[in-house]
Each structure stands twice: as structure tokens, then as C-alpha cells.
N, C-alpha and C positions, 0 to 999 in steps of 0.2 A: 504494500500500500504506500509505504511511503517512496519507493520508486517511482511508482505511479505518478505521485503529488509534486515530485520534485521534476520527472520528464513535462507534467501537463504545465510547471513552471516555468520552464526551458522552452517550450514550445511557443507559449504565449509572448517570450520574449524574442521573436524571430520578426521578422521583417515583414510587416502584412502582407505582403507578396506570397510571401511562402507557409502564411499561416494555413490558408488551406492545400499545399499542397506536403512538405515535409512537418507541418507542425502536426496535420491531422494524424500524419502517418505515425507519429512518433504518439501525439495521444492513443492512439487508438490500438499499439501494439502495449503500450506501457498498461493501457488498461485491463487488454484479454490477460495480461498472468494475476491477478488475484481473482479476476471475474473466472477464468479459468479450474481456478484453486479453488474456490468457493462452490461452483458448480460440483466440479468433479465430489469434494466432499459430500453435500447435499445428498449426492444419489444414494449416499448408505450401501457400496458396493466397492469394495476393495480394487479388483481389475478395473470400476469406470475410475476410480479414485485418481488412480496410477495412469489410467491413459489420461487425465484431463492435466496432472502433474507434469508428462510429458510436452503437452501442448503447449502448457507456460515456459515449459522449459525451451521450447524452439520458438518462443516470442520472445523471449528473453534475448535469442541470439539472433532475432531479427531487429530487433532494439540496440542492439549493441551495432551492427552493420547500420543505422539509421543516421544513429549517434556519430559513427565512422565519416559518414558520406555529410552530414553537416560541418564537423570541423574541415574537413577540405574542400569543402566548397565556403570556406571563411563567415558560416553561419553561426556555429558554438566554436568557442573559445577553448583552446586547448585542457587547460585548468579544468572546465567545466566535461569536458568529455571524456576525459581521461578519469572523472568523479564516478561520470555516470555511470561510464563503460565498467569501472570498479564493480558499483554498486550491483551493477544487473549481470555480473559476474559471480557475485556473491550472492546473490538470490538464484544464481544457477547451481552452484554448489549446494544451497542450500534443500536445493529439490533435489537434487542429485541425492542426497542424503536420507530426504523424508521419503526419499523411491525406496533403497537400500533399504530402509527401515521395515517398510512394510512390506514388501517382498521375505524381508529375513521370516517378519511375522510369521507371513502367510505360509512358508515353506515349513518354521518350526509347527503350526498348528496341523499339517497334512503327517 
């Protein structure tokens, strides 16, 4: 979430030119991984859990390639993309983690 709150930041501060073209992009991926993460939770189903987990996880590294292509095209500012790219780095580890987790789960319970 607070990736999310901190890319829809970043976005807004883009050059209204590009608010709808790389800001929307950047809102709209930042937003699918907890909307992601929340869904998949909701369905009460360990496998949907896992694949909606994954999902965020490849918007996470569609986010990061976003983040990429605005510092070089002189839209985010080094400092700030090198934050983000961190950030939604670490929330990919961090999935990576809660996968392993419940997989282990689910193998010790079989």
C-alpha cells in the first residue's frame, strides 16, 4: 500500500502531458499489487491465494520497468527511482517469501 501511495505521488508529479499517459500506467500497475493481494486473499483458497501473489509479483516488475523508462526519458529523478525501484523490489521479495510460506504450508499439511 504504501508503494502504491508513494508511485500515485510520483505520478501526479509528472508533467501533465504525461499524466495520462506514463502516470496512469505507473498508477494503475502500483495499484493491481495490493488490489491483487487482497483479492487473491478474499477467495479463502490457498492455490487462488498464490496465483493472485504471483500476479502482484509481475506488476511489481512491470513497475519497476515503468519507473526505469521515466528516469530516462528525464521524467523521475534519479534519487526518486532508484527509491522506488528499491521499494517495489522489496515488496517483491517480500511475496516471494509469503509464496514460500504457504507452499511450505501446504506441502507440510499433505
Amino acid at each position: 500500500m504504501d508503494l502504491a501511495v508513494r508511485i500515485h505521488r510520483t505520478a501526479q508529479s509528472l508533467p501533465r502531458g504525461e499524466q495520462m499517459v506514463l502516470g496512469y500506467q505507473l498508477r494503475k500497475t502500483a495499484l493491481s499489487m495490493p488490489s491483487n493481494i487482497a483479492e487473491g486473499f478474499s477467495r479463502h483458497s490457498r492455490p487462488t491465494y498464490v496465483n493472485h501473489l504471483w500476479i502482484a509479483h509481475g506488476s511489481g516488475a512491470e513497475l519497476e520497468t515503468q519507473v526505469e523508462v521515466g528516469r530516462r526519458v528525464d521524467l523521475i529523478d534519479m534519487r526518486s527511482s532508484e527509491m522506488l525501484i528499491a521499494d517495489a523490489q522489496e515488496v517483491g521479495r517480500m511475496l516471494n517469501g509469503l509464496v514460500r510460506s504457504l507452499e511450505l504450508t501446504a506441502s507440510e499439511e499433505t
